[in-house]
The first five atom37 places (N, CA, C, CB, O) and aatype in JSON, in Angstrom:
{
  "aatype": [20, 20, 20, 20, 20, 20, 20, 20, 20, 20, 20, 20, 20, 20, 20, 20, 20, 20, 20, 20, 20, 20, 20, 20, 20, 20, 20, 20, 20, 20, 20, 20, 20, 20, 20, 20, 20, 20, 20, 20, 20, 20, 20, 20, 20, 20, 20, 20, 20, 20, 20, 20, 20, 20, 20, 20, 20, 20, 20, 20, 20, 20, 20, 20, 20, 20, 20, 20, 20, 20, 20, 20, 20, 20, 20, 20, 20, 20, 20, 20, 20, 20, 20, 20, 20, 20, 20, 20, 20, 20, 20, 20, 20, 20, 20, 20, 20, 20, 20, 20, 20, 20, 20, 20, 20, 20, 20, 20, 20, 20, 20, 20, 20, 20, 20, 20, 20, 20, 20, 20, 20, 20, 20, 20, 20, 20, 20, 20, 20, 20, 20, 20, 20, 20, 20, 20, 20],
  "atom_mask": [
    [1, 1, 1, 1, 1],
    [1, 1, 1, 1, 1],
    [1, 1, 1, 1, 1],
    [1, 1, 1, 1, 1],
    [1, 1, 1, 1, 1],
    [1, 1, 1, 1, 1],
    [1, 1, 1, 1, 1],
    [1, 1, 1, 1, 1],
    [1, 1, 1, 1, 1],
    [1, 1, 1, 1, 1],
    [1, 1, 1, 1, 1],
    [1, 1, 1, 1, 1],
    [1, 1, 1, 1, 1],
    [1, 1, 1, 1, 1],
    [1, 1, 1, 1, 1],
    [1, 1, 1, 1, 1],
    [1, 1, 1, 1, 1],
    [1, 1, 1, 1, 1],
    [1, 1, 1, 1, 1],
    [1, 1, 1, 1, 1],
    [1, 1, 1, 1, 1],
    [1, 1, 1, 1, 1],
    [1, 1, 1, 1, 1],
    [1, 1, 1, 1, 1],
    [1, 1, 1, 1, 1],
    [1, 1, 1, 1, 1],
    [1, 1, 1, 1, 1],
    [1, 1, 1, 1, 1],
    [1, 1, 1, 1, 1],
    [1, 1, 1, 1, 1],
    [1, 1, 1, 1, 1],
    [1, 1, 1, 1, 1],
    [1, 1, 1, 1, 1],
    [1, 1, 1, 1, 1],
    [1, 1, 1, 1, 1],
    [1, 1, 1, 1, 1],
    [1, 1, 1, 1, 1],
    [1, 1, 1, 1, 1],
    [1, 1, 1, 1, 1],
    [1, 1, 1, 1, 1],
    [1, 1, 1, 1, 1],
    [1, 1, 1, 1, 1],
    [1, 1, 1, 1, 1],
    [1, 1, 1, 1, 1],
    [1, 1, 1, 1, 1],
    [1, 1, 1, 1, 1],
    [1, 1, 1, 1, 1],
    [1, 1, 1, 1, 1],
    [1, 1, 1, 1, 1],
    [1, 1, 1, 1, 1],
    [1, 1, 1, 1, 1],
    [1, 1, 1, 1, 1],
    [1, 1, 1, 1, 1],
    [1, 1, 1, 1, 1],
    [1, 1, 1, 1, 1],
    [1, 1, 1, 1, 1],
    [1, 1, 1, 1, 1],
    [1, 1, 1, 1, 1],
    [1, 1, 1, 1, 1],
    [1, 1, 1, 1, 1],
    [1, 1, 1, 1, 1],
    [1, 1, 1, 1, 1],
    [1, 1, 1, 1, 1],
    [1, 1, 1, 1, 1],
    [1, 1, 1, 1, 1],
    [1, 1, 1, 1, 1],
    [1, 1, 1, 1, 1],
    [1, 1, 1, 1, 1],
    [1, 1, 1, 1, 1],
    [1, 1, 1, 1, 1],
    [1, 1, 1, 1, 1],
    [1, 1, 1, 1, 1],
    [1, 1, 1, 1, 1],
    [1, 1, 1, 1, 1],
    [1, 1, 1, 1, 1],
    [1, 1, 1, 1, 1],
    [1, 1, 1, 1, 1],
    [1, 1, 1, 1, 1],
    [1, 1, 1, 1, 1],
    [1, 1, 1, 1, 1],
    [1, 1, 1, 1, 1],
    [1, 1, 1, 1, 1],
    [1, 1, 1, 1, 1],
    [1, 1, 1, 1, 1],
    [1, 1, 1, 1, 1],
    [1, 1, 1, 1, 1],
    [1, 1, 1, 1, 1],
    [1, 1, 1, 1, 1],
    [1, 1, 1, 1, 1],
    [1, 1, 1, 1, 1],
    [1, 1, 1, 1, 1],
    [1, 1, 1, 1, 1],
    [1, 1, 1, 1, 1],
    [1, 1, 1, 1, 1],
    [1, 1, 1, 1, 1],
    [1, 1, 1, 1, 1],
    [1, 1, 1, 1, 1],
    [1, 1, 1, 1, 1],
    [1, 1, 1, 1, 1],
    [1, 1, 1, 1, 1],
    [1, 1, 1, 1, 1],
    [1, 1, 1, 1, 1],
    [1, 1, 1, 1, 1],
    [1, 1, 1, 1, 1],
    [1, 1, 1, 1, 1],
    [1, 1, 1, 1, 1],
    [1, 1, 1, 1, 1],
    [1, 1, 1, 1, 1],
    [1, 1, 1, 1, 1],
    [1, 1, 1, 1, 1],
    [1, 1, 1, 1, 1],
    [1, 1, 1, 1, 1],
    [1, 1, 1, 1, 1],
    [1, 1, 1, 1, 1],
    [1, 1, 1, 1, 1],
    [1, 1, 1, 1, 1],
    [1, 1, 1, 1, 1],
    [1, 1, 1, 1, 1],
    [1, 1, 1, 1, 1],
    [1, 1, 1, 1, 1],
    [1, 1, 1, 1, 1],
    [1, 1, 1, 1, 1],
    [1, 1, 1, 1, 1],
    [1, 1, 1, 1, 1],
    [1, 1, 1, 1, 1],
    [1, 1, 1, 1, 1],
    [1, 1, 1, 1, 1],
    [1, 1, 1, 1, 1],
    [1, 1, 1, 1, 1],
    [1, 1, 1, 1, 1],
    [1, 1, 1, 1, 1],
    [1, 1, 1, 1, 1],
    [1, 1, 1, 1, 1],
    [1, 1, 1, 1, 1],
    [1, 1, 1, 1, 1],
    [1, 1, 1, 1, 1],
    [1, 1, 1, 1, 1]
  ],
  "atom_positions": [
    [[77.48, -40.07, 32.26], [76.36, -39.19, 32.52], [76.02, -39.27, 34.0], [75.14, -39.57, 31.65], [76.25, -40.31, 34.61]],
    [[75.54, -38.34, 34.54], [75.26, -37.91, 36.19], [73.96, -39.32, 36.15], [74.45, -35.65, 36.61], [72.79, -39.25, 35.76]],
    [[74.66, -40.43, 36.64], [74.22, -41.04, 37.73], [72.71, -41.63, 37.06], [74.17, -39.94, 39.1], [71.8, -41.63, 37.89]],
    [[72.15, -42.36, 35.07], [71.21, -42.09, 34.64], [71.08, -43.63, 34.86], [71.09, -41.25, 33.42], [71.77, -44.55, 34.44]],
    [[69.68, -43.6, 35.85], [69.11, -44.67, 36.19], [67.94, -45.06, 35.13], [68.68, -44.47, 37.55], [68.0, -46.25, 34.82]],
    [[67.05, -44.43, 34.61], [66.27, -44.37, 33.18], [66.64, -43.85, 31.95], [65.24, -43.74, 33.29], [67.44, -42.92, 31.8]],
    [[65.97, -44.55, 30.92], [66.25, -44.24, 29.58], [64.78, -44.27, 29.24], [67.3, -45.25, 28.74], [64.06, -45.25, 29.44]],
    [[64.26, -42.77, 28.54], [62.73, -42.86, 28.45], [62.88, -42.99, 26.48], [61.67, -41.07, 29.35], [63.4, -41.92, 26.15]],
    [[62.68, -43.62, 25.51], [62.96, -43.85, 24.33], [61.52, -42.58, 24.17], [63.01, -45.68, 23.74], [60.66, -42.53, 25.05]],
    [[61.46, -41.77, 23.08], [60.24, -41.23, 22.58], [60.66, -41.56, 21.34], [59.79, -39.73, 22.86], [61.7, -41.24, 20.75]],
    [[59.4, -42.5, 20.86], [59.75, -42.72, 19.28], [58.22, -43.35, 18.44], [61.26, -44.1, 19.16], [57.76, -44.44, 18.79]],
    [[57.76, -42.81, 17.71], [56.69, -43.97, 17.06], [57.27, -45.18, 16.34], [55.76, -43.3, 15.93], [56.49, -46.1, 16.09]],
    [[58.52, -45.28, 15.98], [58.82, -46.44, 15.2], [58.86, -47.34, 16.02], [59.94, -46.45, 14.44], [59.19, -47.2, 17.2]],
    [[58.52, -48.35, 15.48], [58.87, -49.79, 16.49], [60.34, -50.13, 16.38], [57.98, -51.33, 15.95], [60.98, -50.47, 17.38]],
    [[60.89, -50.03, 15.16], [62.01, -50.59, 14.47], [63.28, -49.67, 15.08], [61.79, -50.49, 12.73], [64.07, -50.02, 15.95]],
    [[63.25, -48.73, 14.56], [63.75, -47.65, 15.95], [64.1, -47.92, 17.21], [62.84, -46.8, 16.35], [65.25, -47.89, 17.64]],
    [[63.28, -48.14, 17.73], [63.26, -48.46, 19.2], [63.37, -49.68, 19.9], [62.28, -48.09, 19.62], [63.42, -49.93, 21.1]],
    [[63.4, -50.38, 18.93], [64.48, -51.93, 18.69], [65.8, -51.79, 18.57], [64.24, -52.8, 17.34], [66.48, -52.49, 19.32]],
    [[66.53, -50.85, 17.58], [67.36, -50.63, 17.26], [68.37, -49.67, 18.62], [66.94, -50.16, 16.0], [69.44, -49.74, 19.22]],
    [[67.57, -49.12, 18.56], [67.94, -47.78, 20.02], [68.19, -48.93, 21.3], [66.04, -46.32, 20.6], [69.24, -48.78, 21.93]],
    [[67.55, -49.71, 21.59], [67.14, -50.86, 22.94], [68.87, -51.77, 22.53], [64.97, -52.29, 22.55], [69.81, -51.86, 23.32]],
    [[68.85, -52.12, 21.58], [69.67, -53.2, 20.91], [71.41, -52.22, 21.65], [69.28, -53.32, 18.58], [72.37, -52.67, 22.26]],
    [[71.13, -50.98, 21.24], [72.63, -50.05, 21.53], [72.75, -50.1, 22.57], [72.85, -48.61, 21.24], [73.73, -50.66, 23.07]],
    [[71.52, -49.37, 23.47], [71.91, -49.24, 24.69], [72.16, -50.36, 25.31], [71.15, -48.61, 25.32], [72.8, -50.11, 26.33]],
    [[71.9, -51.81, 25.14], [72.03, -52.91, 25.73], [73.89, -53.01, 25.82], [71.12, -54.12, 24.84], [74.65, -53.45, 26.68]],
    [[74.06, -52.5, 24.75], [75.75, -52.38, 24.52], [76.66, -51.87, 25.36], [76.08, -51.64, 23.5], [77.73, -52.36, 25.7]],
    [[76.06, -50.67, 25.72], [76.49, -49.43, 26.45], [76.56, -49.87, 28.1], [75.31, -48.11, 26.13], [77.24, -49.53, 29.07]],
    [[75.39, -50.87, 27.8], [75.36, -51.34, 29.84], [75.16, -50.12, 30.82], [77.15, -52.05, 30.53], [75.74, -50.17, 31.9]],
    [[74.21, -48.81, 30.43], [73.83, -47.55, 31.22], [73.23, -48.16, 32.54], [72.68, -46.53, 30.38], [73.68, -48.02, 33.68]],
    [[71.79, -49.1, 32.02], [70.86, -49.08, 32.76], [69.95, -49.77, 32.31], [70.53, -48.05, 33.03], [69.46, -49.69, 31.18]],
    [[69.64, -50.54, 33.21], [68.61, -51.96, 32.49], [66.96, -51.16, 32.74], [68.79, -54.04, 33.81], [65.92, -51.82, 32.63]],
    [[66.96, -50.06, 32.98], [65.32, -49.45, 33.23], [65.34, -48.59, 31.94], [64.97, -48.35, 34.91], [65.67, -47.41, 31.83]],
    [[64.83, -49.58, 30.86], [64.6, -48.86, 29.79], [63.15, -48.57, 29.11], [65.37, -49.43, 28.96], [62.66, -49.53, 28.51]],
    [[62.16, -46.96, 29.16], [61.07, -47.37, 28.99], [61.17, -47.18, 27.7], [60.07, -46.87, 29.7], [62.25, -46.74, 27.31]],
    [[59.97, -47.48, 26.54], [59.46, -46.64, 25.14], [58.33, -46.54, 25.2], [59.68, -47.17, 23.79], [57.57, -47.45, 25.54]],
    [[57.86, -44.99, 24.78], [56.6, -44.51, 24.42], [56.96, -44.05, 23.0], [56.0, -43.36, 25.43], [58.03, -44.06, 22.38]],
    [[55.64, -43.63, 22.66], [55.55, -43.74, 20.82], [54.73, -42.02, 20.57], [54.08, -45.61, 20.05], [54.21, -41.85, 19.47]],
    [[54.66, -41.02, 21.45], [55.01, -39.63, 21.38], [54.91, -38.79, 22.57], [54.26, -39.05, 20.45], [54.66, -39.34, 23.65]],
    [[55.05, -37.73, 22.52], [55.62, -36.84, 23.24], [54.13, -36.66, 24.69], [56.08, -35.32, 22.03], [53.99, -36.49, 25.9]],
    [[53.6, -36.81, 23.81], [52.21, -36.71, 25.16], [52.04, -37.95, 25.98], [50.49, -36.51, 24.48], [51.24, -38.12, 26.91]],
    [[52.91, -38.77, 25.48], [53.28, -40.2, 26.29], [54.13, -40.06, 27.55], [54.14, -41.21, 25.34], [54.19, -40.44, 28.72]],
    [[54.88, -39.18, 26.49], [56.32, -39.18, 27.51], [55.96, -37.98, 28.71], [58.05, -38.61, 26.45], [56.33, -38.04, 29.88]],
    [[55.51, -37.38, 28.36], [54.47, -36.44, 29.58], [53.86, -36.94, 30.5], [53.35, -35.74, 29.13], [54.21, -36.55, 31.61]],
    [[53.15, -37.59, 30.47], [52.44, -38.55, 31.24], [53.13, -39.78, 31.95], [51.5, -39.04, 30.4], [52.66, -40.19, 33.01]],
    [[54.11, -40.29, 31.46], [55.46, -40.97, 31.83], [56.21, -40.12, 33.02], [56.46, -41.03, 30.43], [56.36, -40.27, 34.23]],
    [[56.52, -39.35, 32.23], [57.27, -38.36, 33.31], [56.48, -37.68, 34.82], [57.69, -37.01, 32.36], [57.01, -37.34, 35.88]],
    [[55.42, -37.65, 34.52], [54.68, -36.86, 35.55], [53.83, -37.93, 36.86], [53.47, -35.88, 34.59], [53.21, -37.69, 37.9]],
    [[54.31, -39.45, 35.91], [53.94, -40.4, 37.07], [55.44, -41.13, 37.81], [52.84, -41.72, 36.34], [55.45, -41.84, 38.82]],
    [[56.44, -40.79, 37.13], [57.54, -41.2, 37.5], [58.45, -40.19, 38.26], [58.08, -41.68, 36.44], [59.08, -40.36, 39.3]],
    [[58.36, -39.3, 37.6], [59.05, -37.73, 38.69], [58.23, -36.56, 39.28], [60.09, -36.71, 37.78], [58.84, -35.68, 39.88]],
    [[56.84, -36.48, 39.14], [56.1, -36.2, 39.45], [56.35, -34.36, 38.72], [55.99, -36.76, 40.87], [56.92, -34.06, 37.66]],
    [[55.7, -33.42, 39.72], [56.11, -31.78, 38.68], [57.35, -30.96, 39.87], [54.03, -30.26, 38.44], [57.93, -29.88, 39.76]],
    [[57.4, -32.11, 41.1], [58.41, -31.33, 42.13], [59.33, -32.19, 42.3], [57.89, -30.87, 43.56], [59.13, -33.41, 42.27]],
    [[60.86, -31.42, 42.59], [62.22, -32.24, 42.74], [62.43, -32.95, 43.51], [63.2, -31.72, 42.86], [62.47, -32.57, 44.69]],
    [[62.57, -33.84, 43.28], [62.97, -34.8, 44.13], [64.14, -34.66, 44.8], [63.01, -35.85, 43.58], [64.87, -33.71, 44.53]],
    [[64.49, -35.58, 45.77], [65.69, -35.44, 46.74], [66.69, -36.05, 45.84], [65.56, -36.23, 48.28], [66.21, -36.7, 44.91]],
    [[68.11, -35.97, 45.92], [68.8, -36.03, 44.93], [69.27, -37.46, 45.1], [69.77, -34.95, 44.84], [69.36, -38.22, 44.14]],
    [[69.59, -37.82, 46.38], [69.59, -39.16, 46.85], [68.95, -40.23, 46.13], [69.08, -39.17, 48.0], [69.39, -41.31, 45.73]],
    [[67.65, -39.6, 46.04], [66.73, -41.04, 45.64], [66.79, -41.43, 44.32], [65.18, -40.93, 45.86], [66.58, -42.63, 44.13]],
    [[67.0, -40.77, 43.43], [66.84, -41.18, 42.09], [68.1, -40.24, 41.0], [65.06, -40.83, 41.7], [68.69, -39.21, 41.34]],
    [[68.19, -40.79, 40.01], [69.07, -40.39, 39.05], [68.43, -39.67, 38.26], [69.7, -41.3, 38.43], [67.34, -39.13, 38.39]],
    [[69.45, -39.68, 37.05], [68.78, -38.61, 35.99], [67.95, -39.51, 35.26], [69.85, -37.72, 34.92], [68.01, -40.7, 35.57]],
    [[67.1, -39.11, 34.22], [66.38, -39.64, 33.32], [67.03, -39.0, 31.98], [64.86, -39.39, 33.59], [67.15, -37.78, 31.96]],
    [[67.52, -39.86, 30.72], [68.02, -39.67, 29.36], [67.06, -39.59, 28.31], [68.86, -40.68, 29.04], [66.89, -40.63, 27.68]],
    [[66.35, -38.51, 27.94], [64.84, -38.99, 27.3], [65.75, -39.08, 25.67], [63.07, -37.45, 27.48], [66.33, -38.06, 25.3]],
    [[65.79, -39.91, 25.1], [66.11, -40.02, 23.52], [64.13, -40.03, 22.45], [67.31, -42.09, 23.33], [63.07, -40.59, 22.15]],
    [[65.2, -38.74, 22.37], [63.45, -38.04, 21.5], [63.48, -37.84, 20.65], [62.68, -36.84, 21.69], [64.42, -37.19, 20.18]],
    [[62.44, -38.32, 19.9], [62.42, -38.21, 18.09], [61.47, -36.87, 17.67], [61.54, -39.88, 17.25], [60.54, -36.37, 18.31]],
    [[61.98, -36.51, 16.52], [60.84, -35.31, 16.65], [59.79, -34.96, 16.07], [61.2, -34.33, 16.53], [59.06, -34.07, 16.48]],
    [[59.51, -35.89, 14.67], [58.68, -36.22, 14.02], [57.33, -37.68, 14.58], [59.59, -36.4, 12.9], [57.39, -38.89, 14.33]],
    [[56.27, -36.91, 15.35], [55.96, -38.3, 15.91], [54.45, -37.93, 15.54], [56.42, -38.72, 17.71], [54.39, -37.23, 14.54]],
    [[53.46, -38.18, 16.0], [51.86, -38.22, 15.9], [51.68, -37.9, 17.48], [51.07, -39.89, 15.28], [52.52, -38.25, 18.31]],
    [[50.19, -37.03, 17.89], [49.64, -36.49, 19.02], [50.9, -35.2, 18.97], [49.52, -37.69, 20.5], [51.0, -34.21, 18.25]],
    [[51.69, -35.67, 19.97], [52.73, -34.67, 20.26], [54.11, -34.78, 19.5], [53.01, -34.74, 21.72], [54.93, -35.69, 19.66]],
    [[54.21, -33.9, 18.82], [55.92, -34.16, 18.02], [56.94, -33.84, 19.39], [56.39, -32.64, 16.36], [56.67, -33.79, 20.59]],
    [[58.19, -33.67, 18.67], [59.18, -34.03, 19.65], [59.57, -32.33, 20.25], [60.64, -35.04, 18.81], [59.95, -31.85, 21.32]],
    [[59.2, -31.8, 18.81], [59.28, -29.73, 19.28], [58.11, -29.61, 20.47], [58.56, -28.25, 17.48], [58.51, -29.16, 21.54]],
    [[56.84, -29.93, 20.39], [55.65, -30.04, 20.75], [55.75, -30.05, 22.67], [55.04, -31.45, 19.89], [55.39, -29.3, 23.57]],
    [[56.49, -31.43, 22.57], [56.9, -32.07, 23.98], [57.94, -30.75, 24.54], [57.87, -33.86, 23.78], [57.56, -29.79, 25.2]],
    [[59.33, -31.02, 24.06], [60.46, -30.0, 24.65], [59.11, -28.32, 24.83], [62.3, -29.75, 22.99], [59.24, -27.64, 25.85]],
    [[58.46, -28.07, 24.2], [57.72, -26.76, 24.53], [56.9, -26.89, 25.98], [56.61, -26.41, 23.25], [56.96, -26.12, 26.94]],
    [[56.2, -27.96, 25.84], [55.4, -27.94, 27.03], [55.91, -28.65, 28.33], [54.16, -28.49, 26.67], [55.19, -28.68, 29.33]],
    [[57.73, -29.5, 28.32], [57.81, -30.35, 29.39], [58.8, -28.8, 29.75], [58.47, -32.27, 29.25], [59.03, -28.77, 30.96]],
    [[59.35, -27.68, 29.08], [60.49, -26.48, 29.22], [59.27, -25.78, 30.04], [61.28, -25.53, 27.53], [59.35, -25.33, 31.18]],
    [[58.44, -25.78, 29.44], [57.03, -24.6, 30.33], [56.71, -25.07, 31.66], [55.24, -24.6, 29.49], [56.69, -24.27, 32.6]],
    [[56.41, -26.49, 31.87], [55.73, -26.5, 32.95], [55.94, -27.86, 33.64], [54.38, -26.17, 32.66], [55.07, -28.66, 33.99]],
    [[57.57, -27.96, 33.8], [58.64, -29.17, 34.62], [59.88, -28.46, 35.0], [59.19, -30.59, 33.56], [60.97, -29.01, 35.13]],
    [[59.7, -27.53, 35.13], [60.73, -26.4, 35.47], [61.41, -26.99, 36.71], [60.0, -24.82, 35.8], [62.61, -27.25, 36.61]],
    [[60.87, -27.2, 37.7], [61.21, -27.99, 39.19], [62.17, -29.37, 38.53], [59.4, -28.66, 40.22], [63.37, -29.51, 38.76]],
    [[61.53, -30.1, 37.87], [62.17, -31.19, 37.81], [63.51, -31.22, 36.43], [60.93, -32.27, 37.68], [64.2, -32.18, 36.11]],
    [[63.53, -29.91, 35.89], [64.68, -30.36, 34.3], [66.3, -30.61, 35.01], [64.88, -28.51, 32.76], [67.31, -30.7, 34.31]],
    [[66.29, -30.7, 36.44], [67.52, -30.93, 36.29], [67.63, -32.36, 36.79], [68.35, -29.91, 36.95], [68.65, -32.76, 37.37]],
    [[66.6, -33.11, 36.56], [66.23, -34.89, 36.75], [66.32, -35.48, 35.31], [64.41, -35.28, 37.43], [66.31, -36.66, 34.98]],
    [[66.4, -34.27, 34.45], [66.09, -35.24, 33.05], [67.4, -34.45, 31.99], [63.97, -34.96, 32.24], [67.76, -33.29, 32.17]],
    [[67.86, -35.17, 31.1], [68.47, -34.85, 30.31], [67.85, -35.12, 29.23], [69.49, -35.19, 30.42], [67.04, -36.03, 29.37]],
    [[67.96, -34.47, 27.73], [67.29, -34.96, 26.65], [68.35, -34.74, 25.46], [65.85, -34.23, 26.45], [69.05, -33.78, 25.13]],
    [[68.14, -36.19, 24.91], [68.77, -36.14, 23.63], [68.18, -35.9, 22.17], [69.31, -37.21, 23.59], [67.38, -36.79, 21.86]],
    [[68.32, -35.2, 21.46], [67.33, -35.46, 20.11], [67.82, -36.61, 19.25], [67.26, -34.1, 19.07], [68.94, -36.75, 18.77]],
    [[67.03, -37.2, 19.17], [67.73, -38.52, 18.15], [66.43, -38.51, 16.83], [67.81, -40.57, 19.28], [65.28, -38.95, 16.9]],
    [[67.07, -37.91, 15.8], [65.77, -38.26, 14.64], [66.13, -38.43, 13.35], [64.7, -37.14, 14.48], [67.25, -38.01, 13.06]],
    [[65.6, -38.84, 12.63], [66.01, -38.54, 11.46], [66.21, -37.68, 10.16], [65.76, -39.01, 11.32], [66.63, -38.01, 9.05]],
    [[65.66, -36.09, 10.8], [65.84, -35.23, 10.55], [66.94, -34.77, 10.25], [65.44, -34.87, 11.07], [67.76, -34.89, 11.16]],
    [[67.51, -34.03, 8.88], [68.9, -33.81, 9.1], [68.76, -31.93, 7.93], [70.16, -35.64, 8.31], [69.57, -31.35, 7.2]],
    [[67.36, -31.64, 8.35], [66.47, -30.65, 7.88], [67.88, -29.39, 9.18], [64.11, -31.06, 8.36], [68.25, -29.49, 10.35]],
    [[68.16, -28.43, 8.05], [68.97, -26.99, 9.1], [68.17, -26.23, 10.12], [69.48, -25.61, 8.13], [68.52, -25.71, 11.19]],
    [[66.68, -26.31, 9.34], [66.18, -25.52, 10.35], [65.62, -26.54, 11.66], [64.99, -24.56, 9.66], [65.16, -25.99, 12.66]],
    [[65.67, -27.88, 11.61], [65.02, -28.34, 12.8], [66.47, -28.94, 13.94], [63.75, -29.72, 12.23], [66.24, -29.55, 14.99]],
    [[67.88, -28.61, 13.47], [69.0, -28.65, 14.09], [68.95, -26.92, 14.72], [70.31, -29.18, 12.96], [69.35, -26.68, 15.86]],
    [[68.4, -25.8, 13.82], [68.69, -24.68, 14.6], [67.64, -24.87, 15.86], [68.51, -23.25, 13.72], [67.84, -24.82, 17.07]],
    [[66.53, -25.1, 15.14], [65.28, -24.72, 16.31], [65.84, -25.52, 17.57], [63.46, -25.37, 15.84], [65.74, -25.05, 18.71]],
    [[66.34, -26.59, 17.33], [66.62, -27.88, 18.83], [67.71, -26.8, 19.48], [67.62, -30.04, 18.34], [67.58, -26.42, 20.65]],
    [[68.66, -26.42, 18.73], [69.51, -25.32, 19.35], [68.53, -24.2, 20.49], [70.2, -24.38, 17.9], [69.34, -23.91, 21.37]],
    [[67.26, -23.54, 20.78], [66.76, -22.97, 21.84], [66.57, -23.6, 22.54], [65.96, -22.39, 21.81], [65.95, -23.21, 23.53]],
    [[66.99, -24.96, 22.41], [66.0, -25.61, 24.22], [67.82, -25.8, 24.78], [64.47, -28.13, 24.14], [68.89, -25.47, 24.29]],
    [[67.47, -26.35, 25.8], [68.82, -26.83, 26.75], [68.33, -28.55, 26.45], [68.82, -26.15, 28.95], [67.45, -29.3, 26.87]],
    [[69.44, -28.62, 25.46], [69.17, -30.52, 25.5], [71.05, -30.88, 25.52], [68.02, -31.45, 23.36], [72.1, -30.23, 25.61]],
    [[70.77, -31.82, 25.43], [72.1, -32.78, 25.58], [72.95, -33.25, 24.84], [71.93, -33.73, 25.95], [74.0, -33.81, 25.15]],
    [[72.25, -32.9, 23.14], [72.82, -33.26, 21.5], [71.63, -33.63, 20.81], [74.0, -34.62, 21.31], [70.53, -34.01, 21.21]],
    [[72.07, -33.44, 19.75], [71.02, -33.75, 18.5], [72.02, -34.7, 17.68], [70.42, -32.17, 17.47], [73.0, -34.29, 17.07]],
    [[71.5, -36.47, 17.79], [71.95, -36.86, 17.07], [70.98, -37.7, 15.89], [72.8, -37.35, 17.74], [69.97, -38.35, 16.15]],
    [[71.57, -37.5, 14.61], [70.54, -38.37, 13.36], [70.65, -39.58, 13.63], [70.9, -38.28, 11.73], [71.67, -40.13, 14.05]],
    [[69.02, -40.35, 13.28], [69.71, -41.46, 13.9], [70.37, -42.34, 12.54], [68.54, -42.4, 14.92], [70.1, -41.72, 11.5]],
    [[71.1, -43.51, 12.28], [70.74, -44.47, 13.6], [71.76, -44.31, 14.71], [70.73, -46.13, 13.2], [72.97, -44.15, 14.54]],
    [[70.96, -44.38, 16.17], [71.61, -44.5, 17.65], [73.0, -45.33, 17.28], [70.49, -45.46, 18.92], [72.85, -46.49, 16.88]],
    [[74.25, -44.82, 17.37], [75.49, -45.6, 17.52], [75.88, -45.3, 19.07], [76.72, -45.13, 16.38], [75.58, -44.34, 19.77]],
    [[76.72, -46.57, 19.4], [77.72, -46.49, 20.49], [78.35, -45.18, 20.17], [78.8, -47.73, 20.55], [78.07, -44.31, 20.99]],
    [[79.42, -44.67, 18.81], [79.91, -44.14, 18.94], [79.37, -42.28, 18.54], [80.74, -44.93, 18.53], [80.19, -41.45, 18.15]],
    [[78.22, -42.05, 18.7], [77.47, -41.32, 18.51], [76.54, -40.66, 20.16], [76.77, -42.1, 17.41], [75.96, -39.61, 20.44]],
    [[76.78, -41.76, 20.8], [75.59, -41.65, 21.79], [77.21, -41.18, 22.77], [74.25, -43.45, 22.25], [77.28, -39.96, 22.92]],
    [[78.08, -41.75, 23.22], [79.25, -41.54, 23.94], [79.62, -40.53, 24.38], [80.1, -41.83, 23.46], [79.71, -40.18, 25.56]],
    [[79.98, -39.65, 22.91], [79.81, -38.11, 23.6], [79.01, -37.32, 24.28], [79.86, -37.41, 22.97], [79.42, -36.52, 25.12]],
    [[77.88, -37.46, 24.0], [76.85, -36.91, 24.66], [76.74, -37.11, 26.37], [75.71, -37.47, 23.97], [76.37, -36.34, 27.26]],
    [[77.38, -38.88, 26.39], [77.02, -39.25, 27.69], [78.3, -38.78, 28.33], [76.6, -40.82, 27.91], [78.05, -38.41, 29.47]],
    [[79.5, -38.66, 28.06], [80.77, -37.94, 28.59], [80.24, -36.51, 28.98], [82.06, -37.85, 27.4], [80.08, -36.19, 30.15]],
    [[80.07, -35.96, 28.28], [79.17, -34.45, 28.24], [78.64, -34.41, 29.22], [78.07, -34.15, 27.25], [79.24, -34.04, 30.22]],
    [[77.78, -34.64, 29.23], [76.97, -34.51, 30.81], [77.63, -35.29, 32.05], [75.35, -35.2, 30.72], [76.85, -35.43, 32.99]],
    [[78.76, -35.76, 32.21], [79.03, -35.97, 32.93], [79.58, -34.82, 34.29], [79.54, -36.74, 32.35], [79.97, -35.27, 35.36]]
  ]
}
C-alpha cells in the first residue's frame, strides 16, 4: 500500500479490535496504530491528524481506516457520507477498508458507491487484508 504510516481501526468492539491489532502486528505495516469505537470518532481523529487541507506529500503517508459499519453515534455508512462530503482535499491521504460483519447484499452493494479499498467480513486475516494492501499499491 502507498507508503501507510497509520492504521485508524473504527470499531465499537473491544474484541475486534484486539483481534484486528493482533493481525496487523503480523503484517509489520506500521507500529502507529489508532482505535476509535465510531465513526464521529474517527472524524474528529482525522481532522486533528490531517486536518480538512492536503498535505505535502513528503510529510506523511496514507492513512488505512479499517471501518466497521454497524457502530453507535455514527455508523460506518454515516462516516463514509460525511468524511466523502466534506474531506474532499484530503481522500487521497486516506484509504478505507470496510471490515464488518455484515455479510447483508444490500450493505456490500451500498459500500460499492463510495471509493473504498475492499469490503472485507470480518474476522481481519493476513490472508484477507493482503489483497487489498497489494491493490492499492
Amino acid at each position: 500500500m502507498k507508503n501507510v504510516t497509520t492504521i485508524l481501526i473504527v470499531d465499537d468492539d473491544e474484541a475486534s479490535s484486539y483481534l484486528i491489532k493482533d493481525t496487523l502486528q503480523e503484517l509489520a505495516i506500521t507500529d502507529k496504530v489508532k482505535t476509535v469505537y465510531n465513526g464521529k470518532q474517527a472524524l474528529d481523529y482525522l481532522e486533528a491528524t490531517l486536518g480538512t487541507t492536503q498535505a505535502d506529500e513528503s510529510e506523511q503517508g496514507t492513512t488505512l481506516i479499517l471501518l466497521d459499519l454497524n457502530m453507535p453515534v455514527m455508523n460506518g455508512f454515516e462516516f463514509l457520507d460525511e468524511f466523502t462530503a466534506n474531506y474532499e482535499s484530503i481522500l487521497n491521504k486516506v484509504s478505507i477498508c470496510i471490515l464488518t460483519s455484515s455479510v447483508s447484499s444490500k450493505d456490500i452493494s451500498r459500500a460499492g458507491r463510495y471509493s473504498i479499498a475492499g469490503f472485507i467480513t470480518k474476522p481481519l486475516t493476513v490472508d484477507n487484508l493482503l489483497p487489498i494492501l497489494e491493490k492499492e499499491r
